[in-house]
MIDOSE-1310 file (N, C-alpha, C; in nm, 2 decimals, decimal comma, always signed):
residues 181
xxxx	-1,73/-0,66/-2,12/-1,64/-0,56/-2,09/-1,63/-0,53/-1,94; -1,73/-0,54/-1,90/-1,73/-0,49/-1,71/-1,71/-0,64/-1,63; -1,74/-0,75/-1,76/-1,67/-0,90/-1,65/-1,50/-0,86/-1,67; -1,45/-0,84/-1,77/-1,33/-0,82/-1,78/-1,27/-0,68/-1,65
xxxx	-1,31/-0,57/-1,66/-1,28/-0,48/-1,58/-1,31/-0,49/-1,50; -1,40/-0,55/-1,43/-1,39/-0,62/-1,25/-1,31/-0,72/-1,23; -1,25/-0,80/-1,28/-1,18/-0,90/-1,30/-0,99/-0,83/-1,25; -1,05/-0,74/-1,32/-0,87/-0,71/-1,36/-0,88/-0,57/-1,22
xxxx	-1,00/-0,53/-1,18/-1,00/-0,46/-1,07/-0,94/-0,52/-0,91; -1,01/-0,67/-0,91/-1,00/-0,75/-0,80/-0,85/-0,82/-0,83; -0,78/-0,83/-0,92/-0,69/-0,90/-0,92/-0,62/-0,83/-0,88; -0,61/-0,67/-0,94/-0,53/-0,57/-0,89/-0,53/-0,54/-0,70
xxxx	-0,71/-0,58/-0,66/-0,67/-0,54/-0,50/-0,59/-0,69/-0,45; -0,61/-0,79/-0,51/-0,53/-0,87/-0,43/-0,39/-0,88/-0,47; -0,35/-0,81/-0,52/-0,22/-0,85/-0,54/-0,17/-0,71/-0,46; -0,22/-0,56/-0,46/-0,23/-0,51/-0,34/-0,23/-0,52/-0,21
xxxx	-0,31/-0,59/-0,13/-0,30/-0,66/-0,01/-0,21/-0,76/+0,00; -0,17/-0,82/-0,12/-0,07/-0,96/-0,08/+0,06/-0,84/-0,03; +0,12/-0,78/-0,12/+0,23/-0,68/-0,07/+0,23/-0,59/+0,03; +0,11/-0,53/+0,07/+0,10/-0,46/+0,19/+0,02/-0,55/+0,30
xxxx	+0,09/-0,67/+0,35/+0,00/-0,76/+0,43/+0,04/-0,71/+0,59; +0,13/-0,64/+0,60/+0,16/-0,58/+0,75/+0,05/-0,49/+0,79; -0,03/-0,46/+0,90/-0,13/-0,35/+0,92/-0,12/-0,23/+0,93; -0,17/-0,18/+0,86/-0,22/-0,07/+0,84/-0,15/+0,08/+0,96
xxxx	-0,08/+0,17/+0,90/-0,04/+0,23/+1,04/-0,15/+0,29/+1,10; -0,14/+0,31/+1,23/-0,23/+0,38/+1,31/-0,22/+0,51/+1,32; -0,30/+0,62/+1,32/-0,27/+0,74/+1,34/-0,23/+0,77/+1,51; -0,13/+0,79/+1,55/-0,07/+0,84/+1,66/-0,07/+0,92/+1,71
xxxx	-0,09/+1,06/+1,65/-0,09/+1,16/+1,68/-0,28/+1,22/+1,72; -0,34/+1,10/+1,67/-0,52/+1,16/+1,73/-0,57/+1,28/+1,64; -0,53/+1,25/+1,53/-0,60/+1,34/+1,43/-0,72/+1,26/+1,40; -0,87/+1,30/+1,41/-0,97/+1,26/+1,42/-1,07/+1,33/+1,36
xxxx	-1,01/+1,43/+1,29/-1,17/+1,54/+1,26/-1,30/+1,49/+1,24; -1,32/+1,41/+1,20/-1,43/+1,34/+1,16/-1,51/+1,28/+1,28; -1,46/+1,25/+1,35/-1,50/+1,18/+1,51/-1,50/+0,98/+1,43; -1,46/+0,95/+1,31/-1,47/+0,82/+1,30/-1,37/+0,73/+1,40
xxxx	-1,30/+0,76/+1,44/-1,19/+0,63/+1,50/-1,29/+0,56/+1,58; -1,23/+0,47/+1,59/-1,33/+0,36/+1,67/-1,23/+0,27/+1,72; -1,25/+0,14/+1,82/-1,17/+0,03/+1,91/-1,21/-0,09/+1,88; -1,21/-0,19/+1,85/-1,20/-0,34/+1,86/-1,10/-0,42/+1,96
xxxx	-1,17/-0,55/+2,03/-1,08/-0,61/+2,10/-1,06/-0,73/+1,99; -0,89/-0,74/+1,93/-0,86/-0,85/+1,88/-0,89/-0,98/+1,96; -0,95/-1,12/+1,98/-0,93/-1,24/+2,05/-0,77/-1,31/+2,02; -0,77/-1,26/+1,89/-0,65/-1,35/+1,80/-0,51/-1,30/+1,87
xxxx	-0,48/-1,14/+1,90/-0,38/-1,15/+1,95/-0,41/-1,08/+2,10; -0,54/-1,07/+2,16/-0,56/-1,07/+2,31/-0,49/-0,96/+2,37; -0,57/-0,81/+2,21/-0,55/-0,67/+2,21/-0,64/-0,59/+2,20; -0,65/-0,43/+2,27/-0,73/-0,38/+2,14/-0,71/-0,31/+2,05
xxxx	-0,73/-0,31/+1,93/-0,72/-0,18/+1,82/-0,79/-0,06/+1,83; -0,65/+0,03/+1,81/-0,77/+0,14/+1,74/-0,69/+0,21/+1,67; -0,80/+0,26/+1,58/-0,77/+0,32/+1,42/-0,87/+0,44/+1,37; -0,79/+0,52/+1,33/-0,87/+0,61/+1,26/-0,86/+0,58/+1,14
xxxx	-1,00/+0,62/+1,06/-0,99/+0,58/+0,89/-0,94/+0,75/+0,84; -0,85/+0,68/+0,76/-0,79/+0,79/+0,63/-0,86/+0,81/+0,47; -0,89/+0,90/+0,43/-0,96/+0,96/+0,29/-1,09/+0,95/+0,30; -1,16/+1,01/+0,40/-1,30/+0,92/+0,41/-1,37/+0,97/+0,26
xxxx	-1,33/+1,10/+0,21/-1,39/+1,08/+0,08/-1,36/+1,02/-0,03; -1,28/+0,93/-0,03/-1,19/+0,86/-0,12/-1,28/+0,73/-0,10; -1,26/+0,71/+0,01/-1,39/+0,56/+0,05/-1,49/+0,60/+0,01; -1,55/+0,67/+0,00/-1,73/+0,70/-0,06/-1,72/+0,68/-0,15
xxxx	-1,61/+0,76/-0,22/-1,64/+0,71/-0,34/-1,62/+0,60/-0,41; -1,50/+0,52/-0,37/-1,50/+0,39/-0,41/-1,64/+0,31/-0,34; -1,67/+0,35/-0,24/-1,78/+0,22/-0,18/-1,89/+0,22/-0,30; -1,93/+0,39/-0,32/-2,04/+0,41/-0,41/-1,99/+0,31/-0,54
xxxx	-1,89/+0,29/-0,60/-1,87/+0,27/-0,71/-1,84/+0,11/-0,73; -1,86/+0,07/-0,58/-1,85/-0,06/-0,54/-2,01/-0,13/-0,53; -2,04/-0,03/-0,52/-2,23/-0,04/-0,48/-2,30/-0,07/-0,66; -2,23/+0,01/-0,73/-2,30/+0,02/-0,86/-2,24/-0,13/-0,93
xxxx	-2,08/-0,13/-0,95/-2,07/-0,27/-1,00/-2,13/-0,41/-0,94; -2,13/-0,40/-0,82/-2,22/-0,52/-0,76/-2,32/-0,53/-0,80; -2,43/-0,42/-0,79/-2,57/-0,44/-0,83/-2,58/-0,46/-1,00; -2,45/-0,42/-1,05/-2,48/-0,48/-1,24/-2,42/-0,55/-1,27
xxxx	-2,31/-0,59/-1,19/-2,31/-0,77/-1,17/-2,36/-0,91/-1,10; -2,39/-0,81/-0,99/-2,47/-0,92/-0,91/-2,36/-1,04/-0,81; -2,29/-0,90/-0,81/-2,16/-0,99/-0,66/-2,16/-0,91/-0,56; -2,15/-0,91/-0,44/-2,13/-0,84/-0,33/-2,02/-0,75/-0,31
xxxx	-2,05/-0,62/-0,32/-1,95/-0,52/-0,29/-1,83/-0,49/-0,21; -1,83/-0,58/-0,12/-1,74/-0,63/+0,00/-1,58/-0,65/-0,03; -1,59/-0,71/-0,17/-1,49/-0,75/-0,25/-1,40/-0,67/-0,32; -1,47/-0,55/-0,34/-1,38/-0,44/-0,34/-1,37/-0,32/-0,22
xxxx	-1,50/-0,31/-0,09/-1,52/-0,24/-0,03/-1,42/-0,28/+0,12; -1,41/-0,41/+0,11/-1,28/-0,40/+0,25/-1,12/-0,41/+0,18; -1,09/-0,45/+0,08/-0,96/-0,37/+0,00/-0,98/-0,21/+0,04; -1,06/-0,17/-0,02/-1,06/-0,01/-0,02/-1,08/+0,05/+0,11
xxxx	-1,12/+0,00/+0,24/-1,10/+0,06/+0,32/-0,98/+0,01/+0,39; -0,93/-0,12/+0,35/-0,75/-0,19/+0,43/-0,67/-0,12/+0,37; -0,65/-0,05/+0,28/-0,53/-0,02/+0,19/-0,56/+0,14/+0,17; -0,66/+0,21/+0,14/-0,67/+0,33/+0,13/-0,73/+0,44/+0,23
xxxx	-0,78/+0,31/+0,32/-0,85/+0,41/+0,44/-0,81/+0,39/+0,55; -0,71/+0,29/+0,56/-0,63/+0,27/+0,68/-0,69/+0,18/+0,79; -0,82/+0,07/+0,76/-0,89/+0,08/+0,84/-0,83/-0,08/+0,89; -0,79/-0,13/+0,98/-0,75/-0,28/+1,00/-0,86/-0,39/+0,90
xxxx	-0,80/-0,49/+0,87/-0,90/-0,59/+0,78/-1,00/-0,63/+0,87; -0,99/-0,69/+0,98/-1,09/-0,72/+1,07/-1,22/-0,61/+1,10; -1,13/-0,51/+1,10/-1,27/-0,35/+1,11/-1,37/-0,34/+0,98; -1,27/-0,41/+0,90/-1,33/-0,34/+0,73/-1,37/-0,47/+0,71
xxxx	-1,38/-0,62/+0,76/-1,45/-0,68/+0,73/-1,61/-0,70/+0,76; -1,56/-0,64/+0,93/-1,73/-0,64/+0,97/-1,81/-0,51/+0,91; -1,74/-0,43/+0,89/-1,82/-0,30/+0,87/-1,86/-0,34/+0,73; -1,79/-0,41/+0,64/-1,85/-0,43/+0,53/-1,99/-0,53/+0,53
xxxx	-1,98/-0,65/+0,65/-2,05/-0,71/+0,68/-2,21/-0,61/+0,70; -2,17/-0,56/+0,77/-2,30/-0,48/+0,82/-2,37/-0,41/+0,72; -2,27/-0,32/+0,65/-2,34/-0,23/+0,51/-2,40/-0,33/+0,44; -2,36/-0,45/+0,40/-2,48/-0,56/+0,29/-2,53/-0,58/+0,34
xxxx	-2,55/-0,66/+0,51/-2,70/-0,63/+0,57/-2,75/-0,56/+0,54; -2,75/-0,40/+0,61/-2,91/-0,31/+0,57/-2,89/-0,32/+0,44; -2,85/-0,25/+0,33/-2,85/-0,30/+0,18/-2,95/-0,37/+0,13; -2,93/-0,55/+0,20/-2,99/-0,61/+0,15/-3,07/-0,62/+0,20
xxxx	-3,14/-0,58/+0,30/-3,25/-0,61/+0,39/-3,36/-0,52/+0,30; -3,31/-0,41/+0,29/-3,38/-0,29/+0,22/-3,36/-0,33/+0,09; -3,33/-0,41/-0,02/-3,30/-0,42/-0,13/-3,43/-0,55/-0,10; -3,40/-0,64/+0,00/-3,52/-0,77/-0,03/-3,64/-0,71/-0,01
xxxx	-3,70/-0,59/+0,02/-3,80/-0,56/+0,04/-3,89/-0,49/-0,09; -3,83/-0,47/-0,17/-3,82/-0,39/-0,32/-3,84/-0,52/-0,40; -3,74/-0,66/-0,43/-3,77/-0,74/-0,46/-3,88/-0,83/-0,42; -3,91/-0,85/-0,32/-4,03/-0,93/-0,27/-4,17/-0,86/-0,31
xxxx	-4,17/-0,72/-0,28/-4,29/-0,65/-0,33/-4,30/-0,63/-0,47; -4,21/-0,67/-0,56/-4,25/-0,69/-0,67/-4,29/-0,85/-0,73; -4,26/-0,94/-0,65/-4,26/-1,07/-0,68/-4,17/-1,16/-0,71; -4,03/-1,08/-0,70/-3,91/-1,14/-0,76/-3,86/-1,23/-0,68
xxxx	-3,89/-1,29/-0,56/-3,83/-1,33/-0,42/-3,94/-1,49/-0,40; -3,82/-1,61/-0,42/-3,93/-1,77/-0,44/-3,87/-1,76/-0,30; -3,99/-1,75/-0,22/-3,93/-1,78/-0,05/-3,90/-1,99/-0,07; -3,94/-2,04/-0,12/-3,90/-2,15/-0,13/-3,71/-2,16/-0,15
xxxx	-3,67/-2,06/-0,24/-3,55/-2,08/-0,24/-3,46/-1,96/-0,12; -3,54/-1,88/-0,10/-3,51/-1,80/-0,02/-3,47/-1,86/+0,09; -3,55/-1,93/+0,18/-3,55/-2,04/+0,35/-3,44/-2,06/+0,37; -3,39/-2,17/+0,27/-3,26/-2,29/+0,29/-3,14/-2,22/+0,27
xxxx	-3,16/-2,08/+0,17/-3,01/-2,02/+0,14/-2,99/-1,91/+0,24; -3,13/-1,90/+0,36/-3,10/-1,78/+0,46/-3,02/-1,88/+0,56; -3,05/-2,02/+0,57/-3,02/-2,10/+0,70/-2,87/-2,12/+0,68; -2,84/-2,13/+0,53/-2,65/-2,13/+0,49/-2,63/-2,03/+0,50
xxxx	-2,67/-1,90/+0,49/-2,61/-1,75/+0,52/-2,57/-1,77/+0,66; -2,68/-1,78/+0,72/-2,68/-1,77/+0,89/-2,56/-1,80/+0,96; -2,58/-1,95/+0,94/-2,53/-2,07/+0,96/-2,35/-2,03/+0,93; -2,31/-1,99/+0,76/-2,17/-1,98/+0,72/-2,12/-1,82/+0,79
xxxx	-2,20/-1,75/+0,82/-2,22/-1,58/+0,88/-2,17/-1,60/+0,99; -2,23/-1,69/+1,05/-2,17/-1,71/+1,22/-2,05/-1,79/+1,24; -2,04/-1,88/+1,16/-1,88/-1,95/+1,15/-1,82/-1,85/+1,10; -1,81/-1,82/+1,01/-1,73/-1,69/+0,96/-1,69/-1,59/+1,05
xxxx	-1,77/-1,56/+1,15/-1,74/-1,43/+1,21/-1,65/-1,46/+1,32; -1,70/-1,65/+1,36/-1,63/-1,70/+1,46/-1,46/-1,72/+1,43; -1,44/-1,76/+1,30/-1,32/-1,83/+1,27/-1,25/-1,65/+1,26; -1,29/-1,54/+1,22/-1,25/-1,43/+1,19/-1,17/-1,41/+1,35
xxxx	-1,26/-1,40/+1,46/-1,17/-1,40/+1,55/-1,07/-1,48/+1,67; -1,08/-1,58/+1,57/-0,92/-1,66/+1,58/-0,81/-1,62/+1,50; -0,85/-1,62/+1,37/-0,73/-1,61/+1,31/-0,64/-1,45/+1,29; -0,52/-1,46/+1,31/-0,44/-1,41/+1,31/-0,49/-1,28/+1,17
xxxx	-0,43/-1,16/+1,16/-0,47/-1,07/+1,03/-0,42/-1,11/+0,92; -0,26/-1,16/+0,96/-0,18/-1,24/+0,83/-0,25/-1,33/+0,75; -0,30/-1,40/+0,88/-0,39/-1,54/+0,80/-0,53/-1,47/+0,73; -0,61/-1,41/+0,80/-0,73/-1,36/+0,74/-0,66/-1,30/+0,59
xxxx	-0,58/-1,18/+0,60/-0,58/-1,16/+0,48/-0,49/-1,25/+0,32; -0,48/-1,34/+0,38/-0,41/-1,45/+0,28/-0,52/-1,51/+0,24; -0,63/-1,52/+0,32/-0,74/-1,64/+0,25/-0,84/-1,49/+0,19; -0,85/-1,38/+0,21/-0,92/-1,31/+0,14/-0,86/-1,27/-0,01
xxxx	-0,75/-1,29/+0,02/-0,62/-1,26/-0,08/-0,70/-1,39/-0,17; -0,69/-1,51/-0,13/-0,71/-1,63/-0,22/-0,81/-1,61/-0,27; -0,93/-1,57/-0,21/-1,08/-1,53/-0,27/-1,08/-1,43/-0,37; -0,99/-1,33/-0,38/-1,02/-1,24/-0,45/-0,98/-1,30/-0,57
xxxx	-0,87/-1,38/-0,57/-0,81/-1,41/-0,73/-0,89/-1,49/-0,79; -0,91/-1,59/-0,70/-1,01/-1,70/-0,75/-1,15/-1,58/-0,84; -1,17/-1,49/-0,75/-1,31/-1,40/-0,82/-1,23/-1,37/-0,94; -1,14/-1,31/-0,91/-1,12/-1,20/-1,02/-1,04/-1,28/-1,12
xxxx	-0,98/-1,40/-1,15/-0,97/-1,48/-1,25/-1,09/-1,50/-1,28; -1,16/-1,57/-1,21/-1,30/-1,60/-1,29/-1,38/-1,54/-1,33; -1,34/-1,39/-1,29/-1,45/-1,25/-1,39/-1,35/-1,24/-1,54; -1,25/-1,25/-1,49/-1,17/-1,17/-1,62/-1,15/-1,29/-1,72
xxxx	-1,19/-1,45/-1,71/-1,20/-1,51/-1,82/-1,34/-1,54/-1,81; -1,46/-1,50/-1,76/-1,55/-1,50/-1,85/-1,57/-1,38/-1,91; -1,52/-1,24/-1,90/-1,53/-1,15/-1,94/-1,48/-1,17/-2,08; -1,36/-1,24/-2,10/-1,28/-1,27/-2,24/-1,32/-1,42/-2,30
xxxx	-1,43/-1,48/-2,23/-1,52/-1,54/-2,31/-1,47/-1,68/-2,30; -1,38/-1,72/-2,25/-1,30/-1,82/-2,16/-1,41/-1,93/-2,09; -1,44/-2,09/-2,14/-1,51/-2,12/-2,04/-1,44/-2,20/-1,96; -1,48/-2,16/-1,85/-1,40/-2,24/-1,72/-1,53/-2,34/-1,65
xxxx	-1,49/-2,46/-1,62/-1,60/-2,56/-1,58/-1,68/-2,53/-1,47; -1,63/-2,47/-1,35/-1,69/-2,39/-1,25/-1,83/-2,27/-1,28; -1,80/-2,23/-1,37/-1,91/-2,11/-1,46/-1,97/-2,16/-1,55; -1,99/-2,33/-1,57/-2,10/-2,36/-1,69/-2,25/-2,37/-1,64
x	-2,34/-2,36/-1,68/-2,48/-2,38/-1,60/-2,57/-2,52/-1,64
């Protein structure tokens, strides 16, 4: 039931983002109470942004509730946490990609330390898949600031359905060749 309702959650944000792929308006007027707004320099269009985030308790609560499905499925929160802050918090995709980047850092940093001290952690398999983290982390972040927002959000667009088809037919018990072990 929760492969199916994540499934049908992620398909819902990408088809969300596919429709709202223009960015995000900016607040103009400098309403800030929160002191969150923040600046980025785009490379891609050789600008800087800035944005204040909208509903910030609206994002807590989804992040929290993004935090709980991850950990009882065992997918990265990110997947629903930069939807929910591009679409409901106003926050540009590029802002909400790294910030999401950062929050599974500490997370997981503080999450591997719980697992290791109990013995759950084969540093044998641990080494080689930190060096592809690294390694795809830093291309990733590199290719993020070339491409265009349009473009970024089309290939995140593509990632989410690819997920969220593939939750919602193994949720309905569907085997797909990609998911056999």
């Amino acid at each position: 039931m929760l492969y199916v309702f994540f499934g049908m959650v992620l398909l819902y944000s990408a088809v969300s983002m596919m429709i709202k792929r223009k960015a995000p308006p900016l607040d103009v007027a400098g309403n800030d109470p929160l002191r969150l707004g923040a600046t980025f320099h785009d490379p891609a269009i050789k600008n800087d942004i800035h944005y204040v985030p909208h509903d910030v308790p609206v994002g807590l609560g989804i992040s929290g509730g993004a935090g709980i499905l991850s950990g009882m499925l065992g997918v990265g929160g990110g997947v629903i946490a930069v939807p929910a802050m591009n679409l409901l918090m106003r926050v540009p995709i590029k802002a909400a990609a790294g910030t999401s980047a950062f929050m599974v850092g500490i997370t997981s940093v503080s999450t591997a330390f719980v697992y290791y001290s109990s013995g759950k952690v084969d540093p044998t398999v641990v080494a080689p898949a930190m060096i592809g983290i690294f390694a795809g982390g830093r291309l990733g972040s590199t290719l993020t600031k070339r491409l265009k927002t349009a473009n970024l959000i089309v290939i995140f667009v593509a990632i989410l359905l690819f997920l969220g088809a593939s939750m919602l037919l193994k949720g309905l018990g569907v085997d797909v060749p990609w998911q056999r072990r």
